[in-house]
N, C-alpha and C positions, 0 to 999 in steps of 0.2 A: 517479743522484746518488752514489749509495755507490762507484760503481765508479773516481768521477773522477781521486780521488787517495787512491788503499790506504793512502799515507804518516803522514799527518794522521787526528785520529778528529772526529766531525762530533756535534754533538746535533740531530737533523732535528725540527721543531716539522711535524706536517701538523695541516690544520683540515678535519673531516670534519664529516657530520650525525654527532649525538650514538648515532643509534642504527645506527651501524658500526663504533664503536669499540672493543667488547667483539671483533669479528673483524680487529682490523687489530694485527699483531706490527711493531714498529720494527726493525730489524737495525742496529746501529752497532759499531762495533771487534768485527767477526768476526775471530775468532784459528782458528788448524787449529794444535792441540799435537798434540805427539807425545810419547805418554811411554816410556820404557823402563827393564829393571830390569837391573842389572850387576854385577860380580864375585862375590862368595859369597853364597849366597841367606841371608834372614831372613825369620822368619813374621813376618806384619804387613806383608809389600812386598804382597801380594792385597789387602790392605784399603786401601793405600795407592793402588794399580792403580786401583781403583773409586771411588776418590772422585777422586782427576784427571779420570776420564772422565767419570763424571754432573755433575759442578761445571763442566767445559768446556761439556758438552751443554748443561745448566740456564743458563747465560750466554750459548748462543745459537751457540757455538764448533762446528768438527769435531774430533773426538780420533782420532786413529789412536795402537794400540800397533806396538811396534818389537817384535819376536819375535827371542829368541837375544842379547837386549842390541847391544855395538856390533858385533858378526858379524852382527848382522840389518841393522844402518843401514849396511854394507859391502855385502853380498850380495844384497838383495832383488833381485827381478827379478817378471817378468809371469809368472814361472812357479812363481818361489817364493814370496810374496805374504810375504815378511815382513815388509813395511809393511803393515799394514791399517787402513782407516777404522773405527770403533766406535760401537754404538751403544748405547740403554739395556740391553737383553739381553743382550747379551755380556760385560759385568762381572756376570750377574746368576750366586748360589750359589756365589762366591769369598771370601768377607768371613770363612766359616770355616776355609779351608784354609792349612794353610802352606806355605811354599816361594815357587815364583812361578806362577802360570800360562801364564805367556809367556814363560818359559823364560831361562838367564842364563848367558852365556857370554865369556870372555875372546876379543881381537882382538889378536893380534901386529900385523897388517894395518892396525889402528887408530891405530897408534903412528906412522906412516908419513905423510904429506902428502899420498900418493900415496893411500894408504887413505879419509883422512880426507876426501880430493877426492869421491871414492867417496860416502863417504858423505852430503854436501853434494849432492849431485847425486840423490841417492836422496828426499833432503829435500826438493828445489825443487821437483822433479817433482811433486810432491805439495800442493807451495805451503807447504811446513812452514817457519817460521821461530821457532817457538817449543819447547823443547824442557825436559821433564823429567824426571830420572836421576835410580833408583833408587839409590844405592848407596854403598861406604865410598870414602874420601879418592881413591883410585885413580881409580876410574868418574868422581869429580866434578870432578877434576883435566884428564879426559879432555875432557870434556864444555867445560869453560873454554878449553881448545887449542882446540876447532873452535873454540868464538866468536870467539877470539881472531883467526883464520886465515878466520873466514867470507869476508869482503869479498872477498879477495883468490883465493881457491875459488870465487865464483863469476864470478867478474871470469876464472879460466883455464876456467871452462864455458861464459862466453859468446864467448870468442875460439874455443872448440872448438866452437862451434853446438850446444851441448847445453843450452845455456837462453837463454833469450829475454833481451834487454837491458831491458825495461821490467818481465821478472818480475824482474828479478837488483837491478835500482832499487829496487822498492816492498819487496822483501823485503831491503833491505842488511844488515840488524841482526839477530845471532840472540837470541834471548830465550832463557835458561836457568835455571831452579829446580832446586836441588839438596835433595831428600830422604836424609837420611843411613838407608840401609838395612845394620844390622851388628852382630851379637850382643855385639861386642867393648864395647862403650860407649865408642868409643875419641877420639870426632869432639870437638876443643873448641868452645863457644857452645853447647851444647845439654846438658839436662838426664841427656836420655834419648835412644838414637837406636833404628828402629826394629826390634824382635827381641830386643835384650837383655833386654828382660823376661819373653818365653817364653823364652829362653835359661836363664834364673838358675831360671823354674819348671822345668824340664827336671832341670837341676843338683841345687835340693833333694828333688826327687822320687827322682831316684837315692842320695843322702846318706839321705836320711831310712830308705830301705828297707836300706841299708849299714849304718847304724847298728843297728839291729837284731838283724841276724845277726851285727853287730862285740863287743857285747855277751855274747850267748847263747855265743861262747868269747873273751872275752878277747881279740879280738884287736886290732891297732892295720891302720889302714885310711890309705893313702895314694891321694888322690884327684886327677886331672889333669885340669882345664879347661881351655877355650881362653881366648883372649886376646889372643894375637902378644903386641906388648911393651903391652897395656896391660892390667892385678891385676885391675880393678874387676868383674870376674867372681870370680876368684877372693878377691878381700877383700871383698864384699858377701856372698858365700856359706859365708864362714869366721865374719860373723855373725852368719847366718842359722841358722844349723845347730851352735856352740859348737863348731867343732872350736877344735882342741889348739893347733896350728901352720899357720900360714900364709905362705905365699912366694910373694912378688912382684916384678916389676922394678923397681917404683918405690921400694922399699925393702928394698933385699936386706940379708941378716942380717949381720952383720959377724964377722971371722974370728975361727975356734973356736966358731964356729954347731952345729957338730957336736955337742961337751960339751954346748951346751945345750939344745939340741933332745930329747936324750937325758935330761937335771936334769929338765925342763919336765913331760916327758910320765910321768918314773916318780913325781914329787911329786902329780901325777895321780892315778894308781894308787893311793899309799897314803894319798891323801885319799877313795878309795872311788870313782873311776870305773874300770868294769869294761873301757873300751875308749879308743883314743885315736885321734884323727881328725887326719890332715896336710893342707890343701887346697894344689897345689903348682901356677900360672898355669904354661902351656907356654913364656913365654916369660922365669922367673925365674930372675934370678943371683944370683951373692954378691957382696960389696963389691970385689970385683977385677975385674966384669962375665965371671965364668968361667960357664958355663950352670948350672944344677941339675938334675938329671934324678930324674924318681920312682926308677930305680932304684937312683940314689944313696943317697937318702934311705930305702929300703930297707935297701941294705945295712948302712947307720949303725945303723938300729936294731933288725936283727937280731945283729950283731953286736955291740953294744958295750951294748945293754940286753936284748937276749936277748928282741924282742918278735916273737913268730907273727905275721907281717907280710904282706897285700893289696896287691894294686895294682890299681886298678881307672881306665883309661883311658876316658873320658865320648868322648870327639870327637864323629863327630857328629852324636849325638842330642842334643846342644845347639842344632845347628840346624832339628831339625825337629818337625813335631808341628803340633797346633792354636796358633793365637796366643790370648795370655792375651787378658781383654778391656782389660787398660792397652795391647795392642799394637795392638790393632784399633782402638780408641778415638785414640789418637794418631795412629794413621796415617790415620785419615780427615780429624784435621782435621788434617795437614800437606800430606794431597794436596790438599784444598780450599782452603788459605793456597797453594799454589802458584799453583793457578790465579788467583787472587787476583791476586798478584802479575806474574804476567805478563801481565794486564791490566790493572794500575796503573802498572807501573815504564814506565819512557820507556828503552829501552835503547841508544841511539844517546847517551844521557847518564851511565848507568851501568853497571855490572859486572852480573856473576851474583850470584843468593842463593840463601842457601841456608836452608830454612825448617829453625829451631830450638823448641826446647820450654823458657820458662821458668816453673817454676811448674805455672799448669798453661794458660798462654797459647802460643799459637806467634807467635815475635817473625822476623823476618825479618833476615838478616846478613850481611855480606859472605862470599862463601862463600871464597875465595881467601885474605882471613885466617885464617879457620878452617882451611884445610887448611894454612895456616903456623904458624900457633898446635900442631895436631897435630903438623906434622914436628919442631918447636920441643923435643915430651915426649920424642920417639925420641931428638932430638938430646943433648940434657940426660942422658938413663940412657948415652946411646955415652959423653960428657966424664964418667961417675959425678959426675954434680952431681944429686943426686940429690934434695936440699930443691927446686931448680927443679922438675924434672918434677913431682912433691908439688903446687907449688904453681898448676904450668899445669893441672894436672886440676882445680885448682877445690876450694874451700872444702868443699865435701861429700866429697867422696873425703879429705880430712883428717882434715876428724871423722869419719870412719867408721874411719879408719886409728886415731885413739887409742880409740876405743872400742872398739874390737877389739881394743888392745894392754891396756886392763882387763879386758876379758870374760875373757882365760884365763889370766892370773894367779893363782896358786894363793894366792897369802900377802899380801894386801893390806899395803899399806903406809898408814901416815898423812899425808897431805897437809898436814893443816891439825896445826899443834902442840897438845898437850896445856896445856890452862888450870887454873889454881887457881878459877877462876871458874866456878859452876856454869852449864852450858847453854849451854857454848862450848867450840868448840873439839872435841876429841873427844867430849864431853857432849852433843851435840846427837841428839838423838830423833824418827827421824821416820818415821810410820804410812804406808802405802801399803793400799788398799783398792778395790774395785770397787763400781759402783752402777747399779742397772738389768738389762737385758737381758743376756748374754752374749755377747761380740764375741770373733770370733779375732783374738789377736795382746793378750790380757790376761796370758799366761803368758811370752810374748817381754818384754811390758813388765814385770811383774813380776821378771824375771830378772835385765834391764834395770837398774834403779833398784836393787834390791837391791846387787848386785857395784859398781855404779859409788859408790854410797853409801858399805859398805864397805871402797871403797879409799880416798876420803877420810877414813875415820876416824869416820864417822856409826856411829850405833846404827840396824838397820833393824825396823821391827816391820811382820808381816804382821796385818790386820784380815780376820777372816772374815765372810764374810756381809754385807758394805759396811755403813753408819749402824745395821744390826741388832745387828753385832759390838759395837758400843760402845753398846748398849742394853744386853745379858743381864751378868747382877751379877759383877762384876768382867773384863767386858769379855772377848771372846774373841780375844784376841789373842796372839799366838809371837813372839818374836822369832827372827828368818833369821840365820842364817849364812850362808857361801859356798857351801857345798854345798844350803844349804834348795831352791835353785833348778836344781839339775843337772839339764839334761836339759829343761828346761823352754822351752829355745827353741822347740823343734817342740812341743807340744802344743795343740791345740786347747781349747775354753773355757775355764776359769776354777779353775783349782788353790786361790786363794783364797776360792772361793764366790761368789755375788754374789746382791742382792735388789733391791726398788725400794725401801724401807723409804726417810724421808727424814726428818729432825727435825721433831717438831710440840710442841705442849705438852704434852704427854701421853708423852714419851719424851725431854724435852731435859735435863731435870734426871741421867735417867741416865747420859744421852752426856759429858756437865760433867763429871760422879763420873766416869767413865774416864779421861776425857782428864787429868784432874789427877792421879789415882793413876797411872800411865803414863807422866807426866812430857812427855808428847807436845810438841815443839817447830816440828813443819809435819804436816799432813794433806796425803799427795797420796792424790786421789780421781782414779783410772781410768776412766772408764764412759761414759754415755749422757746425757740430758735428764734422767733421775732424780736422776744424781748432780751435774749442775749445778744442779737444783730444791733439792736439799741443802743445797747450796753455799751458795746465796743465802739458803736460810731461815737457814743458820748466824750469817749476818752480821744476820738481825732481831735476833738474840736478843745480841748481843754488849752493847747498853745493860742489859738483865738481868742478864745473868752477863758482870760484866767479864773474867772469867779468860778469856772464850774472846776478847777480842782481842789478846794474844800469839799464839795457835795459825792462824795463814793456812790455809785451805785452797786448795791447787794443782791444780786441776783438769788433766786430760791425758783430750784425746777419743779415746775410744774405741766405738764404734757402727756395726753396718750398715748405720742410715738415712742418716748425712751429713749429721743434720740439726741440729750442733751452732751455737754463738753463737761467734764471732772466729775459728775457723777454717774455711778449701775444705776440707779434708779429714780426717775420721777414720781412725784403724785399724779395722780389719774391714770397714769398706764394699769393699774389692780383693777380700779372698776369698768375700765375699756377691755380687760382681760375679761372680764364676769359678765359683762355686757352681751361679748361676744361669743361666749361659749352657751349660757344662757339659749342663746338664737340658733344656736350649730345645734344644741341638744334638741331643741324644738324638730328644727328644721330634717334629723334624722330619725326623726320619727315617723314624719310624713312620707318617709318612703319604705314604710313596714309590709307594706304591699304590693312593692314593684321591685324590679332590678334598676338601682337610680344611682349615679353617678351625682355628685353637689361639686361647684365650682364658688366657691366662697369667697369673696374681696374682703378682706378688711384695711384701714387706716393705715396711718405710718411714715407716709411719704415715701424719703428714702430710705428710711431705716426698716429693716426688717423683723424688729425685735415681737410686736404685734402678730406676725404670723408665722413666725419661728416657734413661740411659747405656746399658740394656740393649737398648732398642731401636735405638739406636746403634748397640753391638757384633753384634745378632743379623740387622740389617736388618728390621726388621719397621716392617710397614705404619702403624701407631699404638702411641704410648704415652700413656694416658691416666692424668692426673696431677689431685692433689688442687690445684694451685696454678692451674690453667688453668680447670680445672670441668668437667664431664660432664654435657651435657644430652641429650632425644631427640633434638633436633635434631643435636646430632653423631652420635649414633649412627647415625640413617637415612642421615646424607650418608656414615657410613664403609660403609656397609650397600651403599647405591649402590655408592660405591667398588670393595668387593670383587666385587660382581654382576659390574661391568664388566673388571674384572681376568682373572673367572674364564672370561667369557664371551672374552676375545681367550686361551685358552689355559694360565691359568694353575694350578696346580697347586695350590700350599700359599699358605697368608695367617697372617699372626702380628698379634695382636693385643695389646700389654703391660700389664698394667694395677694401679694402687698399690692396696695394699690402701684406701687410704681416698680413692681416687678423688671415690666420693660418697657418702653416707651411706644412701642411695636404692638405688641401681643399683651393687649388688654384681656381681660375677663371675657369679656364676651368672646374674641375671636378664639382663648382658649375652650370656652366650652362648646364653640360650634366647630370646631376643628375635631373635638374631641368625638363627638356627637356622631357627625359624618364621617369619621374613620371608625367608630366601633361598628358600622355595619349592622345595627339593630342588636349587638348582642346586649345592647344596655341602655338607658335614657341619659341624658346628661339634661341638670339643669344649674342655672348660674343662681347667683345669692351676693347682690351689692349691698354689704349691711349699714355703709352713710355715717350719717351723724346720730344713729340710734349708742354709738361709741361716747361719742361724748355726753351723753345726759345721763340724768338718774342721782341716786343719792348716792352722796361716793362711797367707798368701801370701809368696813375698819380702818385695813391697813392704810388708804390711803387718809381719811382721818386721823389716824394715831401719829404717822409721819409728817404728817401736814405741821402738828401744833409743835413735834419735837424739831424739827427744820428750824422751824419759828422763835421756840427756846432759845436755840441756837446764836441764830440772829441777833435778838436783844443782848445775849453772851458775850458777843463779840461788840456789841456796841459800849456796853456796858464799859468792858477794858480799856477801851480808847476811849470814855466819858473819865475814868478814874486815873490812866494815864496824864491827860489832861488837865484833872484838878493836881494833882499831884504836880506837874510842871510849874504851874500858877502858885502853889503855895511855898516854890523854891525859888522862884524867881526874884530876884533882889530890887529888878527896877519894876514897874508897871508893867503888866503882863499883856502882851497883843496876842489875837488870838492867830492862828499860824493858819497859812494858807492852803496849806494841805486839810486832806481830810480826817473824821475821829478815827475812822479804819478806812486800809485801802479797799480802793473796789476789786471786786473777786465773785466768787460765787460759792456758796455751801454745798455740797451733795455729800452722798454716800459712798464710800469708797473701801472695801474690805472690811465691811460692816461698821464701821466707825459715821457719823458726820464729820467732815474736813472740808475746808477753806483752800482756794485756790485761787490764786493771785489772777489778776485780768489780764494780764504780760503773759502768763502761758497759760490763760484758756485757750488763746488764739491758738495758740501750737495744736492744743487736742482736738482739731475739730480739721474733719477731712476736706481736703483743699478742692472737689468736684461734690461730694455731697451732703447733704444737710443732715449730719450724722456724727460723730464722733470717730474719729483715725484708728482706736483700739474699740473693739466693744466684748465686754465678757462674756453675753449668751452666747458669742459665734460660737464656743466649744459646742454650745448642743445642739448646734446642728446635726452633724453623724446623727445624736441619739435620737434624735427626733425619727429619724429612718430606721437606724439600728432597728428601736423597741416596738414600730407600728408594723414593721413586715420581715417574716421572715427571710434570708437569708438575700440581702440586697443587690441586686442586682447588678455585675460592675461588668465592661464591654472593652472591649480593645480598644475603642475608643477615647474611654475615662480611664484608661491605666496608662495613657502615657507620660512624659513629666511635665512639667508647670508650661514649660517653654509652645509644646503645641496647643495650650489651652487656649481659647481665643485671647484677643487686645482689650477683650472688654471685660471678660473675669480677670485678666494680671491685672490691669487699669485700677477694677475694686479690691484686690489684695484678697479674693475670695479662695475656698476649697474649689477642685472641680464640684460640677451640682453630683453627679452620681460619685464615689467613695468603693475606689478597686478593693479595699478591705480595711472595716474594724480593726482597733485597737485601741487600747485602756485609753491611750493619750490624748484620742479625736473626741473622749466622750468627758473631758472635763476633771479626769482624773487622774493619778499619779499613773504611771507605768509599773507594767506587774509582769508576771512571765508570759509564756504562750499562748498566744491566742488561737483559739481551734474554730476552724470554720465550721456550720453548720451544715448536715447535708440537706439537699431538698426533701419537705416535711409533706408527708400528704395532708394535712392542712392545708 
């Protein structure tokens, strides 16, 4: 029946006795993908690789990879097999490597009809009509030409007898998904494409160690990134790292850039930094589009300020190395929204997509816009229209651009004008402080806020010790200058100290006496659940002491666990990610010469979000989360699980697990449980990885979020500074200033990839009424995938297929899935709903 008409997809209803239906698999829209990876490799294209293939397999599909990109889909033969079919094994111990595994290579051949013939014919043979390309604008442009040319290629293979008239029918249409794989972040429609983010860790890791010995003599450091023509390497890394100057194509300096490149960097110097940092994109001009070269930019400033001058060219160890875990994490589910898509889309009705990142969803797009929306950047810097190109990168790369043109301004300027009116205007006073835990990327924010304060003409005051500070008698608090913060991008925890201390009645009267001697006019609070528990008590207390409702408090998430109220995402959760995988990569290596089981704790508390994603990023078999629950009954069925794993040949098993999984069955008891029920078929060892999560230098991404949060913040202060004057200069009688605040209190986060502001009246609402988590959270969708893509064909029991009602009291309680999942489908894995889902049969893998 299935074979009638390959054209058409069929939903077949069979009626069996009841007890044959646990062994009968339906087969419907069998696809055979082929994926392959093309032009400059990026780490993240392996993790990318494995999730096309186990998502194809898991739907029921064949995957073959293409080997040597489109030189493999030209050349294959019976002897060089560089088409190959794929199975679960063969993506397996890739997810941490970088580069490609199947190797990537340019095709002059490709470019040809004649080639492209070639390659169409390499395809049929194999029954391939579905197709997914790794790589930048180039490779995916490539890939749109054969579609374009399919019909017609193989319509001259079957007049050559080299394929059949009835295969060359059912396969008329080629299906194509385009995965942007490219250090550059060059591709528009997409946030992030995959690589750039180990790229930028790659970049500050060199910076960070340059700085250092730039310091120790003085000297000034010119540093060259890639990019071709597009900054966003280089202008994310210039605010990552505080250098001095930056040059880019999208905004080249305008002439007599010389003078001031040289003004910039010696007003540096005699503000007290002992080094000066240039970051210069390899593909950056000056406003006549003439190139710039580091050694230019050398010789300017040996010459003409007399500075002992570096050049230090990064190439390309930018592209290589481990993938962060933002690269692995995206790229599995953009190769999993492929597959996706090429069994939803109807291609005989539309174009190629090409799978983008917004936020932190993958949205699917016309991919042939997007590579004209890019040609469009290139086009705009050739005509020096240069606000265009600015503007086709997209609203982020803007703000990132003026925020970096505050960060290294030595002499701030006042935005907002000086008032006669007190607590306007340049009068305005505002506390920054931490609360809770220690998160990296509190010192980025700190720097942050301070300088961008600053230059609008704000008073900034640092609070030590978070709600403690403004306990002890007369407050401990400094007020910052520009330099209070030098240096402070790259540092790891917390320069302003931080506690959980939180206002109670027994410490509020103190906190009032500060804040009114101090003059304080907004409270941003940095930190964790401690210092939005703060927040909220602050607002009890405001019918007691009127005084404190002028003073908002601004909440800005910052925390490892990710388990804040109105934002997806905190600062520090990226580098507690990196931390962590970092130590899992170690730690699987160490057992290259045994049969070992690993029992891993990470952080989190109650939120799961920390060993939900790491199991993600590390590939491991289970992560076991406080929102799901942990009972014996999963644990014997993982127990099972791993038996069978080890007995078909397998080596190592990873098990992840939240610290507060269960209050019961800690770590340890799971892996001695686990230990003495494998009966010697395997070793089991545990792994508490602690407070190694919270330290270190934070990451890019949590650096680059840190300072745009921060933006943010003064933003919004900014409105209600100018609201304010504004009032005052309408006002007819004498102007009092109003008892309320410049903005209400609330909190910033991330939400559908936007920053947004959310009132403190319903943060309360978002935050779960038993755990210290938020009541919705977006990664729960990847749970399923997390299991889906680590093991074939998941295991589900009469037990996990009943309905919610027999689950126990303590997964309804958490609003959780059962932990095992009776069956896959498109909607559990974060994605739209698409047709049939076909089970996978048992793989000898």
């Amino acid at each position: 029946i299935t074979q009638h008409d390959t054209t058409s997809s069929h939903f077949i209803v069979f009626r069996v006795p009841y007890c044959f239906g646990p062994l009968l698999y339906i087969y419907t829209m069998v696809r055979n993908i082929a994926v392959l990876t093309s032009g400059g490799d990026s780490s993240g294209m392996n993790a990318a690789l494995r999730a096309v293939v186990r998502a194809t397999l898991a739907k029921g599909g064949r995957a073959f990879v293409v080997w040597e990109g489109y030189y493999g889909l030209i050349n294959d033969s019976a002897e060089k097999r560089l088409i190959r079919e794929a199975d679960w094994g063969s993506v397996s111990g890739i997810l941490n490597k970088g580069g490609t595994q199947i190797g990537s290579a340019r095709s002059a051949d490709f470019r040809t009809r004649d080639g492209r013939r070639k390659a169409a014919y390499n395809l049929i043979k194999h029954e391939i009509n579905y197709l997914v390309v790794i790589g930048g604008d180039g490779s995916l442009t490539g890939a749109n030409l054969l579609r374009t040319e399919w019909e017609g290629l193989l319509a001259d293979l079957v007049a050559e007898g080299k394929c059949a008239a009835e295969v060359a029918t059912s396969h008329k249409h080629l299906g194509v998904a385009g995965l942007v794989g490219s250090i550059d972040n060059d591709m528009c429609g997409t946030d992030l494409t995959i690589g750039a983010d180990t790229a930028l860790h790659r970049i500050l890791e060199a910076i960070d160690a340059i700085l250092s010995t730039a310091m120790s003599h003085q000297r000034s450091f010119i540093v060259e990134v890639m990019g071709r023509n597009c900054g966003w390497l280089a202008l994310v890394a210039g605010l990552c790292t505080g250098a001095d100057w930056v040059l880019i194509p999208e905004k080249p300096p305008k002439q007599g850039w010389e003078e001031k490149i040289v003004a910039d960097l010696e007003r540096g110097r005699l503000n007290g930094r002992r080094c000066s940092l240039v970051i210069i994109a390899e593909g950056a001009i000056d406003s006549e589009g003439q190139p710039i070269s580091s050694s230019y930019v050398k010789k300017i400033l040996e010459e003409r300020a007399g500075h002992d001058t570096r050049i230090t060219i990064l190439g390309h160890v930018q592209r290589g190395g481990t993938p962060s875990a933002l690269d692995r994490i995206i790229a599995t589910q953009m190769g999993v929204a492929a597959v996706e898509a090429l069994y939803d889309i109807d291609f005989s009705k539309e174009g190629p997509v090409m799978i983008g990142m917004k936020g932190n969803r993958m949205v699917r797009l016309p991919l042939m816009k997007c590579v004209a929306d890019t040609h469009a950047v290139a086009e705009a810097i050739a005509a020096k229209d240069f606000k265009r190109a600015i503007a086709l990168r997209g609203p982020e790369f803007s703000e990132s651009l003026s925020i970096l043109k505050t960060m290294y301004k030595m002499k701030p300027f006042l935005s907002v004008p000086s008032s006669p009116l007190p607590s306007l205007g340049s009068g305005i006073r505002i506390g920054i402080m931490h609360s809770g835990g220690p998160s990296p990327g509190m010192n980025s924010a700190v720097r942050a806020v301070v300088r961008l304060g600053l230059d609008h003409g704000y008073s900034m005051y640092g609070i030590k010790n978070g709600f403690q500070g403004l306990v002890v008698e007369g407050g401990d608090i400094v007020e910052m200058n520009w330099m209070s913060v030098n240096g402070w991008a790259v540092l790891g925890g917390a320069e302003l100290e931080t506690t959980r201390t939180i206002p109670n009645d027994n410490n509020i009267q103190a906190i009032v006496k500060n804040i009114e001697l101090r003059r304080l006019d907004v409270l941003i609070m940095f930190g964790g659940f401690n210092g939005y528990e703060g927040a909220l008590s602050l607002e009890k207390y405001k019918n007691t002491y009127p005084s404190l409702r002028r003073i908002p408090v601004l909440c800005v998430p910052g925390t490892i666990a990710n388990n804040l109220p109105g934002t997806e995402w905190s600062i520090g959760a990226d580098t507690a990610l990196n931390n962590v995988l970092d130590a899992i990569d170690k730690i699987k290596q160490s057992a290259v010469s045994s049969r070992r089981v690993f029992v891993v704790e990470v952080m989190g508390a109650d939120c799961g979000y920390l060993a939900t994603m790491t199991g993600l990023a590390t590939g491991a078999e289970r992560a076991y989360i406080n929102e799901t629950g942990l009972t014996l009954k999963h644990i014997s069925a993982d127990l099972k699980m791993m038996s069978d794993r080890f007995a078909m040949g397998n080596r190592l098993g990873l098990i992840v697990t939240s610290e507060k999984a269960n209050p019961t069955y800690s770590t340890h008891f799971v892996a001695s449980l686990i230990k003495e029920e494998s009966h010697g078929a395997f070793d089991v060892r545990e792994s508490i990885l602690g407070h190694l999560q919270q330290g270190g230098s934070p990451s890019a991404w949590d650096r680059h979020n840190a300072a745009r949060l921060m933006y943010h913040a003064i933003k919004l202060i900014d409105q209600g500074v100018k609201k304010r004057i504004a009032a005052a200069a309408a006002a007819t009688q004498p102007f009092m200033i109003p008892h309320e605040g410049l903005i209400p209190a609330g909190a910033l986060g991330f939400v559908d990839g936007q920053i947004v502001f959310t009132h403190m009246d319903k943060l309360k609402a978002l935050i779960h009424p038993k755990f210290r988590r938020p009541l919705h959270q977006w990664w729960f969708d990847l749970v399923p995938l997390t299991k889906m893509i680590a093991i074939a064909n998941v295991p589900s029991s009469s037990s996990s297929s009943s309905s919610s009602s027999s689950r126990s009291e303590e997964e309804q309680d958490r609003g959780a899935v059962p932990h095992i999942i009776p069956s896959l489908s498109p909607s559990t894995m974060g994605l739209e709903q698409s047709g049939a889902w076909k089970k996978q049969p048992p793989s000898p893998q």
